[in-house]
N, C-alpha and C positions, 0 to 999 in steps of 0.2 A: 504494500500500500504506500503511498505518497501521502506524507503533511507536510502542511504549511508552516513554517516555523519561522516567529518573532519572537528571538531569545535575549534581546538587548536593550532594554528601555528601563525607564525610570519611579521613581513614587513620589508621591505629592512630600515627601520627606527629604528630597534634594535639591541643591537650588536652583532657579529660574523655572522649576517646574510646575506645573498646573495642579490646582488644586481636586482638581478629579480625576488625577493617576490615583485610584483605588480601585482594589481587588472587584467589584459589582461591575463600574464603569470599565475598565480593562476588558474585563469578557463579552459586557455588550457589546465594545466597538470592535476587540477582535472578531466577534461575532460576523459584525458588519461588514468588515473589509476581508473574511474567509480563511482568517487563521487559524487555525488548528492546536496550536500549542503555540502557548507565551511565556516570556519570564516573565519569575515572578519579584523579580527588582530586588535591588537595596536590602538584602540582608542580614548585611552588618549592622541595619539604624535598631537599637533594642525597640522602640516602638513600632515599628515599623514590622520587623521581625514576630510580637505582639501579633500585630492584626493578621499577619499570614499563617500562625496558630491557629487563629479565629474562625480566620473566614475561607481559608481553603481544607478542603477534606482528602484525602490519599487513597486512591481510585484505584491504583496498579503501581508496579515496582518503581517509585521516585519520582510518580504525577501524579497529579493532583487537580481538580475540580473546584470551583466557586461553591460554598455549600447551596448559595442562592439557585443554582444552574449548571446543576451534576450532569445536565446532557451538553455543555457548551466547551469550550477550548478546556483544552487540559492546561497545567503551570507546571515548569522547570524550574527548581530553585536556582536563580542566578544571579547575579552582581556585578559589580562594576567597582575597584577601588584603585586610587590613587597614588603614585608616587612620584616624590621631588626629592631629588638625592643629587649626591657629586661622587660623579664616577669617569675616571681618565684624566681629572681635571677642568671637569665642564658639569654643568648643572643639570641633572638630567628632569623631562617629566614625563611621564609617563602614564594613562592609563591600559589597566587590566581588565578583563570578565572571569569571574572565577562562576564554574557552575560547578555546584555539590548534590550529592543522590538522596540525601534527606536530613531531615532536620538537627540527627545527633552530631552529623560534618558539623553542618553548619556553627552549630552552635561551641565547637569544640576548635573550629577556626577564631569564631569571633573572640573565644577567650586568649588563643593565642595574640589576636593581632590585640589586644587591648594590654596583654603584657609587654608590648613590646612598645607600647607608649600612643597607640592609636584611640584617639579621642572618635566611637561610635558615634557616637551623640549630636556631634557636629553636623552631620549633612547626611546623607543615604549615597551618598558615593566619599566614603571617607579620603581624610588626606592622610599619605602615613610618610615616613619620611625612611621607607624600606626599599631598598633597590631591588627591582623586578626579580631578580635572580632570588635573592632573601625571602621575596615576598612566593614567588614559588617553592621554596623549600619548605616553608609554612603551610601551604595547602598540602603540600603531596604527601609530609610527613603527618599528617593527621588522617590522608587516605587517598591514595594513589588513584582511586576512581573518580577523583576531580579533574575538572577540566583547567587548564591556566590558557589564556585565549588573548593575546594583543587585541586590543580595542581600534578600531578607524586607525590602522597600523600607518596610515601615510599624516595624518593631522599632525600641523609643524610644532604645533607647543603640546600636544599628549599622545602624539603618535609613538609606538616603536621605532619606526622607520623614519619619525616627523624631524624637519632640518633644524627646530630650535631646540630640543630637547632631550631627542631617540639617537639610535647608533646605525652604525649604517649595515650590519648582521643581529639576527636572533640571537646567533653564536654568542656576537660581542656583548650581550646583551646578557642572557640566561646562564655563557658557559656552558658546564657541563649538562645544564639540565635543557639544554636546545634542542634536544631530542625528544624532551616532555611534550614540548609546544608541537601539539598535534593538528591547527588551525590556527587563521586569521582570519581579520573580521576587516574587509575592502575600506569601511567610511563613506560617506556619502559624497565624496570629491574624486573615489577610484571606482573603477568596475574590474571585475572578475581579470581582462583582457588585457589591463596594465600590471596585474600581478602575476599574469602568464610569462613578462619577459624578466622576471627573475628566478634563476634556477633555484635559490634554497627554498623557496617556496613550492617544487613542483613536488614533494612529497606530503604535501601539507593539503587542508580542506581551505578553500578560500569560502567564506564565509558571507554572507550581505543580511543585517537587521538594520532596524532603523533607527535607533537609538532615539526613541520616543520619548518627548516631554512632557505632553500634550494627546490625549486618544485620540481622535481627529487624524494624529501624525503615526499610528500604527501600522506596521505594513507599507511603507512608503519603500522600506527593501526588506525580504526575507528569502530565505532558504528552505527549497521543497526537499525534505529527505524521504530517501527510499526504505522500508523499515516495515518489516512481521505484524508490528503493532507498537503501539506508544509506551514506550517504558524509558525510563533513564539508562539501563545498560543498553537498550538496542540505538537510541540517540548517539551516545556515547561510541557504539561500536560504527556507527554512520558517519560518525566525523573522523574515528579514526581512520578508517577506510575508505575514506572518499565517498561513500554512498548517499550522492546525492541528487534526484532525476535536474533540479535546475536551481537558478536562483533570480529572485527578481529587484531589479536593481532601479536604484536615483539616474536619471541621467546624470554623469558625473559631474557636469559644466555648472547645472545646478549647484554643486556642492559649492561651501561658502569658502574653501582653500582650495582650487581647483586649479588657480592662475598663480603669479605671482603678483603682489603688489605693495601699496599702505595706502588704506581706506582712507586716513585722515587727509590725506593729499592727492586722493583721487586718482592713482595711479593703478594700473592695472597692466601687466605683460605678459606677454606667451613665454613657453619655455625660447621660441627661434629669436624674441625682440631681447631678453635676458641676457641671453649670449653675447649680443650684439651689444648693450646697452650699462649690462652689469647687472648688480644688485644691490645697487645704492640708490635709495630713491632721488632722483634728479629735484624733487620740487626743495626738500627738507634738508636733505647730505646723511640723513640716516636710513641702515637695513630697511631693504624690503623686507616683508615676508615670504621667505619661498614658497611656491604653490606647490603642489601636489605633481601636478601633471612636469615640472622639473624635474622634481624629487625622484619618480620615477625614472628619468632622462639618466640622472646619474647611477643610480643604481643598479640597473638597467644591467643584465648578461647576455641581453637578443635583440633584435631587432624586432619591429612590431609584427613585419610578415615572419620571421623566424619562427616567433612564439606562434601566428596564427597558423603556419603549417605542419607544425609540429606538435601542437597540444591536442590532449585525445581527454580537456577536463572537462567539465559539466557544459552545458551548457548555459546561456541568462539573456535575460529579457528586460528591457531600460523600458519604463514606462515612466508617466506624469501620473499622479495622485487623480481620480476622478474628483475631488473638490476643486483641483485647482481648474482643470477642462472646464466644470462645469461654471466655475467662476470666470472663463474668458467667453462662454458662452453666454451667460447673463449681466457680464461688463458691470462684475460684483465682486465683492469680498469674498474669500472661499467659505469662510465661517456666516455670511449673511442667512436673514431667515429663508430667501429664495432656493439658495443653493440649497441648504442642508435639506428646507421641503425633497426638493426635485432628488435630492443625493438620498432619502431616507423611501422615497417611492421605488428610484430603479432600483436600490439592495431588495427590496422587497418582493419584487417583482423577477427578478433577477437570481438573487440567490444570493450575493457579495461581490465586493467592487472588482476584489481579485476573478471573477466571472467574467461580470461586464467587461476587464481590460482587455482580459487573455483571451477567451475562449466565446464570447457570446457573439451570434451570428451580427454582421451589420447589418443588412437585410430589419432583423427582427430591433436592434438597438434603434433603426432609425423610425422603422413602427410604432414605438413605445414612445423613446424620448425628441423624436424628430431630428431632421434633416442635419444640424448644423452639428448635435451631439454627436452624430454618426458616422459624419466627415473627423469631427477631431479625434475621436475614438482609430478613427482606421490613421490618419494622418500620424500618430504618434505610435502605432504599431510599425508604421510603415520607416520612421525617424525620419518624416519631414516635416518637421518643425526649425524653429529659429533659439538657438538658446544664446544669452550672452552673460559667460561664462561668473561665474564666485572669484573674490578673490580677498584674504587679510578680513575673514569675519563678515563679508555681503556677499548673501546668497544670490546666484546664476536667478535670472528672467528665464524663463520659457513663452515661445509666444506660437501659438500653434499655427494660427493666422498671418505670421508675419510680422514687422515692424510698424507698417501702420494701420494691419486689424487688430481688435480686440486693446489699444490703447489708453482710452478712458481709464479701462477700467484697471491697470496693471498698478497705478499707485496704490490703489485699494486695496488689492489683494496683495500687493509685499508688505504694507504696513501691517493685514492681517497673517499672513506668514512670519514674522517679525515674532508676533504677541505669540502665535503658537510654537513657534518650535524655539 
């Protein structure tokens, strides 16, 4: 069987995040957008860790259920934490996703990382001041069937791989225990295709979740695994082994590190204008931020045809969010009452957005929701749209219509993109 998996998001216990990342609301919109299996966030926050006590119930070996909606998405215990260290003589930072098989891990991590001086309490993606490597030794030595997983491994200030912060190997990074790291997780600025041309990666599961603030924002990228049935050792044996039918991906240009730049001085470069130009932003005399799509450039062991003719990895599919299509079709905010109407009829009618994107006829899409829905539906299957590009913390435009359709309404919907994610 094939599920849907969004194993990387957040709780209303972290910061910048929405106050309706809770266990109810989580399941209805996984519900909505046809995921199958979510994390279950932030397990290190002791309150937080509380409500997932509470409100989730253990269904089969290491998932679990909403108690409110025992037939809805199952939950993976997973998390996300933090590390700012000095390691080679440079500052590193770093986030991680740790997933655990049930609650006696878990709880038997959080006691280690709180002796080791981690303030839980703080945030649902805590700060620790543990080099990744340390910070892996502490999961595996409590139980070797945890997962350690580099987070949006290219992001320049909490990537692994990221130019302010990360190194430029897992090696250099983990050491000896580089062979633990059984995945990575792309970020919303890479896709699958840019982690195909580096070779320590090709034994590895490349990974796409959306690193959710906001439900609304669930499912914007996951991973479909191939798997007997939903358990944490079959997940577990799916990542370790590649077993994965696809993954569905941000367009990457979306992503808000995709380019090179600095936001405050409105500068923004390709990796070819970089080369040419440097890395010092021209307006100010100080660093750019290196974008992603460089990042890759340097790290890089293949060529892009290289990787494209020689990789035998999963396949993946770039789509746009249906809120946001539907917000260039209504020349609205993706969060307006129009949209989410219109966005709450077709999941209904439909079955989930992940339907509507992937699989549902046009024919029948333009039937239901009309002409203009059914053009951008295929238009962004097809990747003809206009994106211009993220760069230094502003997220890539998508304009399905072009540069001068659907314009009205695009301030609208990035100030509402903004608030949500």
């Amino acid at each position: 069987m094939e599920v849907v998996a969004d194993l990387h998001l957040h709780s209303k216990y972290s910061r910048a995040v929405s106050s309706q990342m809770m266990i109810p609301e989580i399941a209805k919109w996984a519900t909505k957008k046809g995921i199958g299996l979510v994390g279950s966030a932030d397990w290190t926050h002791p309150l937080w860790l509380a409500e997932l006590k509470q409100k989730l119930v253990e269904i089969g070996e290491g998932v679990f259920a909403c108690r409110q909606d025992l037939a809805g998405p199952k939950f993976l215990l997973t998390t996300e934490i933090a590390s700012i260290f000095s390691q080679g003589g440079k500052i590193r930072r770093i986030h991680t996703m740790v997933f655990a098989p049930n609650f006696s891990v878990v709880e038997k991590i959080n006691e280690k990382l709180r002796g080791r001086g981690a303030n839980l309490l703080a945030d649902g993606r805590p700060m620790t001041g543990l080099p990744v490597k340390d910070l892996a030794e502490i999961v595996f030595s409590v139980s070797p069937e945890c997962l350690v997983i580099p987070s949006h491994l290219w992001t320049p200030w909490f990537g692994t791989y990221g130019d302010k912060g990360g190194f430029d190997s897992l090696e250099e990074g983990y050491g000896n225990l580089s062979g633990n790291i059984l995945a990575i997780e792309t970020g919303l600025s890479s896709d699958p295709a840019m982690n195909f041309r580096v070779a320590e990666l090709d034994n590895r599961s490349i990974l796409s979740f959306s690193d959710a603030h906001s439900p609304s924002m669930l499912g914007r990228e996951a991973t479909v695994f191939k798997v007997e049935d939903v358990s944490y050792p079959n997940i577990h044996q799916a990542i370790k082994t590649q077993q994965i039918a696809y993954t569905i991906e941000f367009y990457p240009e979306e992503g808000k590190y995709h380019f090179t730049g600095h936001r405050n001085c409105g500068v923004r470069q390709s990796p070819e204008e970089t080369k040419k130009l440097g890395e010092t932003c021209p307006v100010c005399g100080k660093p750019l931020t290196v974008g992603v799509m460089l990042r890759v450039e340097e790290l890089a062991t293949r060529t892009k045809e290289e990787a494209a003719g020689t990789s035998q990895r999963p396949k993946f599919f770039k789509m746009v969010p249906l809120l946001e299509i539907l917000a260039e079709v209504f020349q609205s905010g993706s969060l307006s009452k129009t949209v989410l109407e219109k966005y709450d009829f077709l999941v209904k009618h439909f079955g989930s957005e992940l339907t509507i994107l992937l699989k549902s006829n046009l024919e029948e899409i333009t039937k239901v929701a009309g002409e203009k829905l059914g053009e951008g539906i295929k238009r962004v299957r097809e990747g003809r749209i206009v994106v211009d590009p993220g760069y230094d913390g502003v997220f890539g435009t998508v304009k399905i219509w072009g540069a001068e359709e659907g314009k009205d309404g695009e301030e609208a919907r990035e100030k509402e993109g903004e608030k949500s994610r």
